[in-house]
C-alpha positions as a LaTeX table, in Angstrom:
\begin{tabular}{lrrr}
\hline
Residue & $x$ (\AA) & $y$ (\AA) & $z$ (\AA) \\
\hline
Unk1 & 45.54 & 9.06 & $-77.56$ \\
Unk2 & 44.31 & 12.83 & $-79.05$ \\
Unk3 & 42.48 & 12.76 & $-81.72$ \\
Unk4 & 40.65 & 16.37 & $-83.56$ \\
Unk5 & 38.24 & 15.78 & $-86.61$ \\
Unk6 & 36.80 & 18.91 & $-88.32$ \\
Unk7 & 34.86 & 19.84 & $-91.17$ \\
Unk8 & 33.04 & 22.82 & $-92.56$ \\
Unk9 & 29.51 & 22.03 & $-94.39$ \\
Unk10 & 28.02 & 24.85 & $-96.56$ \\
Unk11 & 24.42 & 25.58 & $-98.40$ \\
Unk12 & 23.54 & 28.41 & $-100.48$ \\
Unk13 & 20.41 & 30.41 & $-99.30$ \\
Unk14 & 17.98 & 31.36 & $-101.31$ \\
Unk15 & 19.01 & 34.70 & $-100.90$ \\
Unk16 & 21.94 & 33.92 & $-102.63$ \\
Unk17 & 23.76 & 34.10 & $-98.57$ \\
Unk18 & 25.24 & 30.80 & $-97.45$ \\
Unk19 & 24.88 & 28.90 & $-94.65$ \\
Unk20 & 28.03 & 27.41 & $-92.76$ \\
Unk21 & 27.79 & 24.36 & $-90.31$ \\
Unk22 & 31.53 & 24.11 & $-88.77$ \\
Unk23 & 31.57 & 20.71 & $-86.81$ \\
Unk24 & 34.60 & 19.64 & $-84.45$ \\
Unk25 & 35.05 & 17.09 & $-82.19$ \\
Unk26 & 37.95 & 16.14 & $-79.80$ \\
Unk27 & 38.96 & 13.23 & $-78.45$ \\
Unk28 & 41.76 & 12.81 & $-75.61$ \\
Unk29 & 42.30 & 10.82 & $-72.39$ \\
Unk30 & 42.57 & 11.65 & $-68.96$ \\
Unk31 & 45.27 & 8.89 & $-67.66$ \\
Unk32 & 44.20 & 8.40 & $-63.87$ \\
Unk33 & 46.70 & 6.16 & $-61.76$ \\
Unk34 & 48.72 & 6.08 & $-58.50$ \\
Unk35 & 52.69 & 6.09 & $-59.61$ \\
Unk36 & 51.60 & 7.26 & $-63.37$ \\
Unk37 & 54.52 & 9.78 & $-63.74$ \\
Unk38 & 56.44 & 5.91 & $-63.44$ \\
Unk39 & 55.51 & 5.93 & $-67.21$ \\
Unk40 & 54.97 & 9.20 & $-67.79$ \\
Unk41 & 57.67 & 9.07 & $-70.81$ \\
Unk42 & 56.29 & 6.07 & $-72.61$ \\
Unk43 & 52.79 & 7.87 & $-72.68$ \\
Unk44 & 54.41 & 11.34 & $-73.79$ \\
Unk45 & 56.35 & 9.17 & $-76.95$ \\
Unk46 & 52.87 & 7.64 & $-77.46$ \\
Unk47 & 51.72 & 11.38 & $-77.70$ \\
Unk48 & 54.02 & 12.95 & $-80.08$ \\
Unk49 & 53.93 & 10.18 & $-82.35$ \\
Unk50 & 50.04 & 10.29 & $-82.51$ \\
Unk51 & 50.38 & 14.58 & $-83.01$ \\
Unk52 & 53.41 & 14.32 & $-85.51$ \\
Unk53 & 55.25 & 16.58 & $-82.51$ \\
Unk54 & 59.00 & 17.37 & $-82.91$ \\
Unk55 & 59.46 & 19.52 & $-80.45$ \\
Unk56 & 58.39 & 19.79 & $-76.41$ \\
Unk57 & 58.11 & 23.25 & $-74.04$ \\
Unk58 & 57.41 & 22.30 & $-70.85$ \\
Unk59 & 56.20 & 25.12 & $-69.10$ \\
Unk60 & 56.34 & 25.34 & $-65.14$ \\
Unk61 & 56.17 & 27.93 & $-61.99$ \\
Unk62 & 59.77 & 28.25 & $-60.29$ \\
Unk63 & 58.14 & 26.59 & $-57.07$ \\
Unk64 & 57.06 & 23.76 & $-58.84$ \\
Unk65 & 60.47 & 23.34 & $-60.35$ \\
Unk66 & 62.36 & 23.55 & $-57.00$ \\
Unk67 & 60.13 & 19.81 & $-56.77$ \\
Unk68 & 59.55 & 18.42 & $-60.35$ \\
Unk69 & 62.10 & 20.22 & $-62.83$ \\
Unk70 & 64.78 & 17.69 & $-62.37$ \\
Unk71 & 62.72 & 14.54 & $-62.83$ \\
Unk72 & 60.46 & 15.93 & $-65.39$ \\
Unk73 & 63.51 & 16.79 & $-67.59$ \\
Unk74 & 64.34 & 13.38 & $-67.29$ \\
Unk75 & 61.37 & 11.99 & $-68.39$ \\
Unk76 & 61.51 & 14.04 & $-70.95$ \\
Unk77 & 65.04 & 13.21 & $-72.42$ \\
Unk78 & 63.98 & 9.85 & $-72.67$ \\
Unk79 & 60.92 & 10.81 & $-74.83$ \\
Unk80 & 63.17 & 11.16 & $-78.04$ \\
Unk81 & 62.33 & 14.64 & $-79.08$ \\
Unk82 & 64.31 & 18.09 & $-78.16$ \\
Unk83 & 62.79 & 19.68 & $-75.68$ \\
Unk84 & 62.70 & 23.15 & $-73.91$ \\
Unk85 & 61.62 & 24.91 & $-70.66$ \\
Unk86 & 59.96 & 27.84 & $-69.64$ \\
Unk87 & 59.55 & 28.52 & $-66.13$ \\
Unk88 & 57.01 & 31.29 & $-64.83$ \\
Unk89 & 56.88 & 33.22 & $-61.40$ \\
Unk90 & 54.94 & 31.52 & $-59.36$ \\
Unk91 & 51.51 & 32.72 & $-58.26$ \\
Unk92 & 48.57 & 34.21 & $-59.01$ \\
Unk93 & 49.81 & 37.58 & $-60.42$ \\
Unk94 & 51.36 & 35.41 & $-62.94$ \\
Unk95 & 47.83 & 34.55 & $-64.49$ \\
Unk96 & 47.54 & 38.28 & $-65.99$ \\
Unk97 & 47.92 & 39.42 & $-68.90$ \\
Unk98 & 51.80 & 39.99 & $-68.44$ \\
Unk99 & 52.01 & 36.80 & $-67.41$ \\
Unk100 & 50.27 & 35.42 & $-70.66$ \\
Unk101 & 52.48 & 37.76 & $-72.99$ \\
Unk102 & 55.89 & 36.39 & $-71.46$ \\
Unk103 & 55.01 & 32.80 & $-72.07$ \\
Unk104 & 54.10 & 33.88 & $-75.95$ \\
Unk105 & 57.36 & 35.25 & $-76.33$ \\
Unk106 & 59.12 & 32.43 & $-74.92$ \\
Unk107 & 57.32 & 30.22 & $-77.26$ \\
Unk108 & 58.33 & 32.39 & $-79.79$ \\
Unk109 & 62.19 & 32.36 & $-78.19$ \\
Unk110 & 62.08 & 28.75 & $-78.22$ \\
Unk111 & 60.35 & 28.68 & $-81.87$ \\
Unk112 & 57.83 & 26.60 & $-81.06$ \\
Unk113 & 55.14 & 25.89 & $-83.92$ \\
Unk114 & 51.71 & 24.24 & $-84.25$ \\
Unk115 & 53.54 & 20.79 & $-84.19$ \\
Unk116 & 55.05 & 21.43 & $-80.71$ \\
Unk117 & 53.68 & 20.08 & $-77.69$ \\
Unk118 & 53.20 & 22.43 & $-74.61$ \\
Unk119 & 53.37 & 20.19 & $-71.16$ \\
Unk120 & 52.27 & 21.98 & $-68.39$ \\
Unk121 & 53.41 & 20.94 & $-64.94$ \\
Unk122 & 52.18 & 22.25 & $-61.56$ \\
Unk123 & 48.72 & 23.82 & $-60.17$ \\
Unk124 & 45.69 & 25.54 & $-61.15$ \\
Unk125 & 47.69 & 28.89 & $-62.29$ \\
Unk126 & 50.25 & 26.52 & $-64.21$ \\
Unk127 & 47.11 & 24.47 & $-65.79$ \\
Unk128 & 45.09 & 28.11 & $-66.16$ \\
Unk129 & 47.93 & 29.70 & $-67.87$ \\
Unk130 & 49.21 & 26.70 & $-70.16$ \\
Unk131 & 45.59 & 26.31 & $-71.60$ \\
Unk132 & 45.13 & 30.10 & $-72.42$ \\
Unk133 & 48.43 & 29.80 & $-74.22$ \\
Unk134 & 48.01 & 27.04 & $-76.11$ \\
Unk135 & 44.36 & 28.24 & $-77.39$ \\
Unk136 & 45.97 & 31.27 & $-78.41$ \\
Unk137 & 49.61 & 30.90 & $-79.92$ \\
Unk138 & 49.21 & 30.56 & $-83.39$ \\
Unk139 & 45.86 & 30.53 & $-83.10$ \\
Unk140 & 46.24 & 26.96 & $-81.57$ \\
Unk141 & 48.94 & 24.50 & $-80.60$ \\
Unk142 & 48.35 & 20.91 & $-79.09$ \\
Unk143 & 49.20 & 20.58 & $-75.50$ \\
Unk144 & 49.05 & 18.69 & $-72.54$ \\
Unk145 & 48.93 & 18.73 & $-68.67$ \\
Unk146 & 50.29 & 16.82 & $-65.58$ \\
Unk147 & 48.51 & 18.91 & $-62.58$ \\
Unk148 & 50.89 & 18.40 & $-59.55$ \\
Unk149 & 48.08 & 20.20 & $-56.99$ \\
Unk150 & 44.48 & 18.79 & $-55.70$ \\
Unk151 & 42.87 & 21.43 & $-56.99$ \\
Unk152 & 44.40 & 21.29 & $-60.82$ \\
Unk153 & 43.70 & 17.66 & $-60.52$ \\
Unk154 & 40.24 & 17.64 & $-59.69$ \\
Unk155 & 39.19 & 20.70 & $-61.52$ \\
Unk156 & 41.68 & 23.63 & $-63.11$ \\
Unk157 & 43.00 & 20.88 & $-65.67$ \\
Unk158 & 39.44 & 19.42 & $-66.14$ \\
Unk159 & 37.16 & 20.61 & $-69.15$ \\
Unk160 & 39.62 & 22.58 & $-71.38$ \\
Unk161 & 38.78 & 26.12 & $-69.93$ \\
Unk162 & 42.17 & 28.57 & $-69.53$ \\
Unk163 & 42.20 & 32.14 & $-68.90$ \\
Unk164 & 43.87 & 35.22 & $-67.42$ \\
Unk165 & 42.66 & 37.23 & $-64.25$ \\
Unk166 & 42.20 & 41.00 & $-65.79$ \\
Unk167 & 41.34 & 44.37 & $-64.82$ \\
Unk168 & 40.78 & 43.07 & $-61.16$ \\
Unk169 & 38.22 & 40.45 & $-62.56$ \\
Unk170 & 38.79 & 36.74 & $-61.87$ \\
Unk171 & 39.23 & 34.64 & $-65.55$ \\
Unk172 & 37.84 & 37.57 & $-67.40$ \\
Unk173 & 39.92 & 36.82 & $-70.92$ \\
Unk174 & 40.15 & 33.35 & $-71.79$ \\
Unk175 & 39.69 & 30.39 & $-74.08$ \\
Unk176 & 38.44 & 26.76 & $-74.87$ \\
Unk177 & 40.86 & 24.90 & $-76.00$ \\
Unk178 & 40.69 & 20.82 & $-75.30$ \\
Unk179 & 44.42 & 19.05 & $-74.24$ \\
Unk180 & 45.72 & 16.33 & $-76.35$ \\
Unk181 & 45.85 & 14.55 & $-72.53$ \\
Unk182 & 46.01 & 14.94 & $-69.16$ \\
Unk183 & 48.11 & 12.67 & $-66.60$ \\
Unk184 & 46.51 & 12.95 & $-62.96$ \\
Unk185 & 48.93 & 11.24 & $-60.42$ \\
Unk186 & 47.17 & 11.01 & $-57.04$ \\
Unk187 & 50.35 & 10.58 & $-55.00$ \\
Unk188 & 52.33 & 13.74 & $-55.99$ \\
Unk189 & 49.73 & 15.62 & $-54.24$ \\
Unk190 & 50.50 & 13.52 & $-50.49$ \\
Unk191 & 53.42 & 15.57 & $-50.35$ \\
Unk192 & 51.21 & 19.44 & $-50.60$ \\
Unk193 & 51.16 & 21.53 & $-47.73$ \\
Unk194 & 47.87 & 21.07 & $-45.81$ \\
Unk195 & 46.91 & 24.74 & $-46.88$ \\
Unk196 & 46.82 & 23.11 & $-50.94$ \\
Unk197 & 45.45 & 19.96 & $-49.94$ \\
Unk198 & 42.38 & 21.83 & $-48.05$ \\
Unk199 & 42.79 & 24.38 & $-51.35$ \\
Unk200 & 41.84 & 21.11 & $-53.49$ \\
Unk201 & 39.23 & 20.34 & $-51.03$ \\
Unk202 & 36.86 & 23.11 & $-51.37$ \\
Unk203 & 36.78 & 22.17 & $-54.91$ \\
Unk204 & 35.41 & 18.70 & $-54.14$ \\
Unk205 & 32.86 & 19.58 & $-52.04$ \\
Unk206 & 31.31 & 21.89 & $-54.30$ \\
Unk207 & 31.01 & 18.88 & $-56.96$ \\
Unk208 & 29.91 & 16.67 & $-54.12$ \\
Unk209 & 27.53 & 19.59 & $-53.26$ \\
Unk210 & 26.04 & 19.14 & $-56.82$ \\
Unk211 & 25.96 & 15.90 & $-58.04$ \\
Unk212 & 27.54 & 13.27 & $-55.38$ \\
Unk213 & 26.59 & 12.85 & $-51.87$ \\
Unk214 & 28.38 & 8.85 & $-51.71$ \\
Unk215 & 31.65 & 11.62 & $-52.00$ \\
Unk216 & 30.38 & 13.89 & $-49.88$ \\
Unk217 & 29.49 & 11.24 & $-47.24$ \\
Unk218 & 33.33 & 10.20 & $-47.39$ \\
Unk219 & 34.34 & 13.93 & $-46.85$ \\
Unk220 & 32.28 & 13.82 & $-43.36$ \\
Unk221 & 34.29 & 10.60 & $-42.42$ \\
Unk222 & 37.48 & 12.05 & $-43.05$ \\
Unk223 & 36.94 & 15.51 & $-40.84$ \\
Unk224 & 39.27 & 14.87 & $-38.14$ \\
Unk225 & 41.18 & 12.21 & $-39.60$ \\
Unk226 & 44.78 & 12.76 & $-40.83$ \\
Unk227 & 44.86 & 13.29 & $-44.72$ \\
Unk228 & 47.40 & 10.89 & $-45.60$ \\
Unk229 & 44.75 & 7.94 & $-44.25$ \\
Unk230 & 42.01 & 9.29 & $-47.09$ \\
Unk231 & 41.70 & 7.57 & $-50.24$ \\
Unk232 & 42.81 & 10.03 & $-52.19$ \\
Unk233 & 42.26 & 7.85 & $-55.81$ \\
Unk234 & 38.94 & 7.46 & $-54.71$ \\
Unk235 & 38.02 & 10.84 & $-53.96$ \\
Unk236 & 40.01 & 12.27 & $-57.39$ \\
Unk237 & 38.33 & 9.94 & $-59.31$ \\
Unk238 & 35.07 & 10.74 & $-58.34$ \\
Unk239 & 35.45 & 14.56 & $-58.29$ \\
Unk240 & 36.50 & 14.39 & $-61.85$ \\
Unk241 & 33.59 & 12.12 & $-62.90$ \\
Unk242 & 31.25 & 14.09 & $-61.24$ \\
Unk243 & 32.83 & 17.57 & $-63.25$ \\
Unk244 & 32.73 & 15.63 & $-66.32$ \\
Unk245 & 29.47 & 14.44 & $-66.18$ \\
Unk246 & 28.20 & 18.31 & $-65.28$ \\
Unk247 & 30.18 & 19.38 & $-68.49$ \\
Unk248 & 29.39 & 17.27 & $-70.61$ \\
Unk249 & 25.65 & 18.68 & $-71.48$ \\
Unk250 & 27.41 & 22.08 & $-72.26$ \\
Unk251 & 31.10 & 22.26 & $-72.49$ \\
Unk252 & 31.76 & 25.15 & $-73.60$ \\
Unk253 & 29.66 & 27.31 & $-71.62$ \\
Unk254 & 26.86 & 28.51 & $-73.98$ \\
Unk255 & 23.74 & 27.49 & $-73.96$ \\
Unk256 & 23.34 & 28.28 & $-70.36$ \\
Unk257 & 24.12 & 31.05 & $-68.31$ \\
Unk258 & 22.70 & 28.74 & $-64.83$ \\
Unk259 & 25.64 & 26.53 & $-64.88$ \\
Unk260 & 25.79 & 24.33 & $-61.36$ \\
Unk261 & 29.24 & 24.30 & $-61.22$ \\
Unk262 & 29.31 & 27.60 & $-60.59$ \\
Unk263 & 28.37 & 27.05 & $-56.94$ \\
Unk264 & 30.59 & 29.09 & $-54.54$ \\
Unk265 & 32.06 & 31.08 & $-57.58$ \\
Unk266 & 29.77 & 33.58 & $-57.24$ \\
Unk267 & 30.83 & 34.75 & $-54.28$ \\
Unk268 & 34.01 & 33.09 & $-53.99$ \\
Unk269 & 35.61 & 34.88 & $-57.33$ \\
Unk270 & 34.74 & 38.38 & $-55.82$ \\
Unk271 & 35.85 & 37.55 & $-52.59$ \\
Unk272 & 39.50 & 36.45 & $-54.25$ \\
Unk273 & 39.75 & 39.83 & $-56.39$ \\
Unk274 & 38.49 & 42.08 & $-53.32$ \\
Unk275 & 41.41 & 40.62 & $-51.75$ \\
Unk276 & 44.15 & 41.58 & $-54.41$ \\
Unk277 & 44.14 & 37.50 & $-55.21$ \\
Unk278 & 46.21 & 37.09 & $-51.76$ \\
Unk279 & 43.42 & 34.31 & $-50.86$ \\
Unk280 & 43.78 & 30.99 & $-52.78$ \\
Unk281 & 41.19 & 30.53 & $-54.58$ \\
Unk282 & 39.79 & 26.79 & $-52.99$ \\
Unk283 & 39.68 & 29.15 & $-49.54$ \\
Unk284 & 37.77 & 31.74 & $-51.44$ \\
Unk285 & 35.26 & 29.31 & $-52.96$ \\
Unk286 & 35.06 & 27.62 & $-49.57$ \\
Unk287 & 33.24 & 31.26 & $-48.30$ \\
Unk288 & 31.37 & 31.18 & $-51.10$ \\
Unk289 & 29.71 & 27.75 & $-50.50$ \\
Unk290 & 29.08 & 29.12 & $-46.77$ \\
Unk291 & 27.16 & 32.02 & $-47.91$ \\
Unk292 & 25.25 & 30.14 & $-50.78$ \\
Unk293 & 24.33 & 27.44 & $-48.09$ \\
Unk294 & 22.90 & 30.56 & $-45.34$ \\
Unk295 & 21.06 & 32.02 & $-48.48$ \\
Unk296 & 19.61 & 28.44 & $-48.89$ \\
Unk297 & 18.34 & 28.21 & $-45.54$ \\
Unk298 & 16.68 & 31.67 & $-45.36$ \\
Unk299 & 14.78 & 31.03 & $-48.75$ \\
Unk300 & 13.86 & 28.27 & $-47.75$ \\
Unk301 & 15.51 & 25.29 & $-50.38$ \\
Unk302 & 17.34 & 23.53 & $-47.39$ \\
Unk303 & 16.41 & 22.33 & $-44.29$ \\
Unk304 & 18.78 & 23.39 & $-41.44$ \\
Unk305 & 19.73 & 19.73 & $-41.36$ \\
Unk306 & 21.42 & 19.48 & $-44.31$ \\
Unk307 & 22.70 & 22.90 & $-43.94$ \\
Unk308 & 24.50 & 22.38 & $-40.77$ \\
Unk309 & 26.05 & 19.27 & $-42.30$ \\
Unk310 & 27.36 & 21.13 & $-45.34$ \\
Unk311 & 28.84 & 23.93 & $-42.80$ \\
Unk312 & 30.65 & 21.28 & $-40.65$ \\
Unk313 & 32.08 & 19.95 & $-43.52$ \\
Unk314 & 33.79 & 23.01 & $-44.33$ \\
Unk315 & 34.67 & 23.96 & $-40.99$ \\
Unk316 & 35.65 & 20.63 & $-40.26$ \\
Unk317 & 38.23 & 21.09 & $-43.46$ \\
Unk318 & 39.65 & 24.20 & $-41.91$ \\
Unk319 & 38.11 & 25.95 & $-44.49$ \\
Unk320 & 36.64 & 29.48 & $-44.54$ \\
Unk321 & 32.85 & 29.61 & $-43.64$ \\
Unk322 & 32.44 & 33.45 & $-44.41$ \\
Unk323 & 33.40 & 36.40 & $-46.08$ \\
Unk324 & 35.84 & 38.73 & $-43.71$ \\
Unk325 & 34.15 & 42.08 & $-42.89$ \\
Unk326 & 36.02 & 44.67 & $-44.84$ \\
Unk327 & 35.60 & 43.14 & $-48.40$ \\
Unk328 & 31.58 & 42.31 & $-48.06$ \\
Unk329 & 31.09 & 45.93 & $-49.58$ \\
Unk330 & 33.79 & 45.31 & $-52.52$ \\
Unk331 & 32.22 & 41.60 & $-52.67$ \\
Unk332 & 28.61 & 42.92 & $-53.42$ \\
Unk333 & 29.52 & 45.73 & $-55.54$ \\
Unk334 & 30.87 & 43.09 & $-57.88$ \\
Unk335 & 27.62 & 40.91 & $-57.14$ \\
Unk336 & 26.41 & 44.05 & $-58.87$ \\
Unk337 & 28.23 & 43.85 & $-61.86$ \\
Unk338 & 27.65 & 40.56 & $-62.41$ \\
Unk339 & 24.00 & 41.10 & $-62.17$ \\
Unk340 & 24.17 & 44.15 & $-65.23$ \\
Unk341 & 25.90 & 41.72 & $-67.42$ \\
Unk342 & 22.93 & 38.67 & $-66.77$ \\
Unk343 & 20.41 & 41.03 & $-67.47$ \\
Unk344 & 19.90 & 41.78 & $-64.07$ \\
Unk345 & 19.97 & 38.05 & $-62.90$ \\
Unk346 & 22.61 & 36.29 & $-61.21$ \\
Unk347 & 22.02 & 33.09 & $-61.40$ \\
Unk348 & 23.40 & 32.21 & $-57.80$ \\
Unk349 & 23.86 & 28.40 & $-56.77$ \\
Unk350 & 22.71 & 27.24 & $-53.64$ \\
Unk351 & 22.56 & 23.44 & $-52.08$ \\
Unk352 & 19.57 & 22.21 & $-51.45$ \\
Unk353 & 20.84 & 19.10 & $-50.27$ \\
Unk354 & 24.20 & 16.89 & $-50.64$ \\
Unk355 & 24.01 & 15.73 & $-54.30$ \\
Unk356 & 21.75 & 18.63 & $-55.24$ \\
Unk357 & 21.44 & 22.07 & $-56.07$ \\
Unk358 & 19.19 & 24.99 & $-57.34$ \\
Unk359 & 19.70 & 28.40 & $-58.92$ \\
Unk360 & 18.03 & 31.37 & $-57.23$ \\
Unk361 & 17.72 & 34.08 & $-60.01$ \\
Unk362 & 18.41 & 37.27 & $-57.67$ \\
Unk363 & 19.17 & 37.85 & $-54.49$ \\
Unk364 & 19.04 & 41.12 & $-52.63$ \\
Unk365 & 21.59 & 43.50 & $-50.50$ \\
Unk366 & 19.57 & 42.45 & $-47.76$ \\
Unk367 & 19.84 & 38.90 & $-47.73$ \\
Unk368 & 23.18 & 39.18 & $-48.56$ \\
Unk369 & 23.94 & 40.88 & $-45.51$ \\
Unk370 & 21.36 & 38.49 & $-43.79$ \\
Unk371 & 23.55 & 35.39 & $-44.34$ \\
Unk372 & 26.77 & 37.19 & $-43.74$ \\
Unk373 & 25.26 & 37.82 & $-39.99$ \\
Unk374 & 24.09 & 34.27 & $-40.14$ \\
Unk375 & 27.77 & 32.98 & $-40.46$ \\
Unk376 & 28.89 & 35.77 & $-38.44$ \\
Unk377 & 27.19 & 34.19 & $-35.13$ \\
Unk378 & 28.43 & 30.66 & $-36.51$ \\
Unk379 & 31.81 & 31.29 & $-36.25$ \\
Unk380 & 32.16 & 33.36 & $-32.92$ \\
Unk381 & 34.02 & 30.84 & $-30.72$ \\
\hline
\end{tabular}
């Protein structure tokens, strides 16, 4: 069940100014269970009811539709509210600012209003795109989110964060907005290619990097192992209680620029816009982890230990462990950027151990390059 209460609470100054206190505070579920899109439809009438919704958009990539459209539609016609669909390109250049315009208009197409429910179905760009919508159509419409990918599941449709990739920048324009629920289904995600499932991955180890190593110590059992023998509703549920818990001090990103969960990002976002986006992004964070764990060792807040277990983890995964050659000077320059906009700090993540992590406040060109030479000797056969 959703629930939003609000409420604005004024004084007058001496001054004769005023002082304004707005309070809000949301309330919603995330619905975790094997076989949930069973009952998907009873939990969607439960929904509208509880928002006053008359209306439904369900908004989905065409990829995700060649899977889901037909059964989702029936789920849907059995809610007992009309109901439309919008289906986006699939793919990353989809999360742009193009991308966000079309799905305004066909909200607008569809008249949808601030009673209407937006469901978005599919992966991180789906979950991504949906979110930045909803925050920003009429200044706010209620929606929700069944994430069909390991990666949406465990983190793109966790914490109410949506946004659009812009002027070559990774999430540069975006919004909070919190769903009215989300429905994670562990087994749609057994049928993923094994390129999405080790997508999702990188995603868990970073939270396992920060805050869990019981989950990390079950992603060094399962290297080698065939995915479809992994608990997969053990490992969702912890990833999202471990992203959770790391939110919850500061959800919406502003009391602290030194945010843990931005381990890998660092690197990993300028990695994925040096490359025109072509790299997904769990493979991109995945390189990012590598070089935060090499800058680790060479300053000295890891032992090699823990260091080589973290790299065998992603290698293990079939996941990058560096940063290819041609971008690094693209990859810094943005480094760079970032580092004007912190006030010449960036505020990089680095394991110290499985279950925990420390921010370095700078780091220099040279050690950059240092650890890039590091994983460079690593990964020569």
């Amino acid at each position: 069940m959703t629930a939003t209460a609000s409420r604005l609470e004024v004084a007058h100054g001496a001054d004769g100014g005023f002082d304004v206190t707005a309070r809000r505070a949301d309330r919603y579920r995330i619905h975790l269970e094997n076989g949930l899109t069973d009952r998907l439809a009873d939990h969607l009438r439960e929904l509208v009811a509880a928002l006053d919704a008359h209306r439904i958009v369900l908004t989905m990539d065409t990829v995700v539709a060649a899977h889901h459209l037909s059964s989702v539609s029936a789920v849907l016609a059995r809610v007992g509210v009309p109901f439309d669909v919008v289906l986006v390109a699939e793919g990353e250049a989809t999360k742009s600012q193009s991308g966000l315009q079309g799905l305004w208009r066909s909200l607008q197409r569809v008249k949808a209003t601030r009673r209407t429910l937006v469901l978005g179905v599919g992966g991180g760009m789906v979950c991504d795109l949906t979110t930045a919508a909803a925050a920003t159509y009429m200044r706010g419409v209620p929606y929700a989110l069944v994430p069909t990918t390991l990666l949406a599941q465990v983190d793109a449709a966790i914490g109410g964060k949506g946004g659009i990739n812009y002027d070559g920048t990774k999430n540069l324009v975006g919004a909070f907005q919190h769903p009215a629920a989300v429905f994670v289904d562990p087994e749609l995600i057994r049928t993923l290619p094994d390129q999405h499932i080790r997508n999702g991955l990188a995603e868990v180890v970073k939270v396992a990097l920060i805050a869990d190593p019981g989950l990390f110590a079950v992603l060094e059992r399962s290297v080698g192992r065939g995915a479809a023998t992994w608990p997969w509703d053990a490992i969702i549920r912890a990833a999202i209680t471990a992203k959770l818990l790391l939110l919850a001090p500061d959800p919406f990103e502003q009391a602290d620029l030194r945010r843990l969960l931005n381990l890998g990002h660092c690197v990993g976002h300028p990695y994925e816009a040096a490359a025109g986006f072509r790299v997904l992004h769990g493979e991109a964070v995945a390189a990012g982890l590598a070089v935060a764990t090499a800058l680790s060792l060479h300053g000295g807040h890891c032992t090699r230990g823990d260091h080589d277990r973290i790299l065998a983890v992603l290698s293990g995964h079939r996941l990058p462990t560096t940063v290819p050659a041609p971008l690094r000077a693209d990859v810094w320059d943005a480094l760079e950027a970032v580092r004007r906009v912190r006030n010449g700090h960036l505020h990089l993540v680095v394991p110290a151990a499985p279950g925990h992590c420390t921010v370095v406040d700078d780091v220099t060109r040279e050690a950059f390059d240092r650890a890039l030479r590091h994983l460079d000797r690593r990964c020569r056969p």
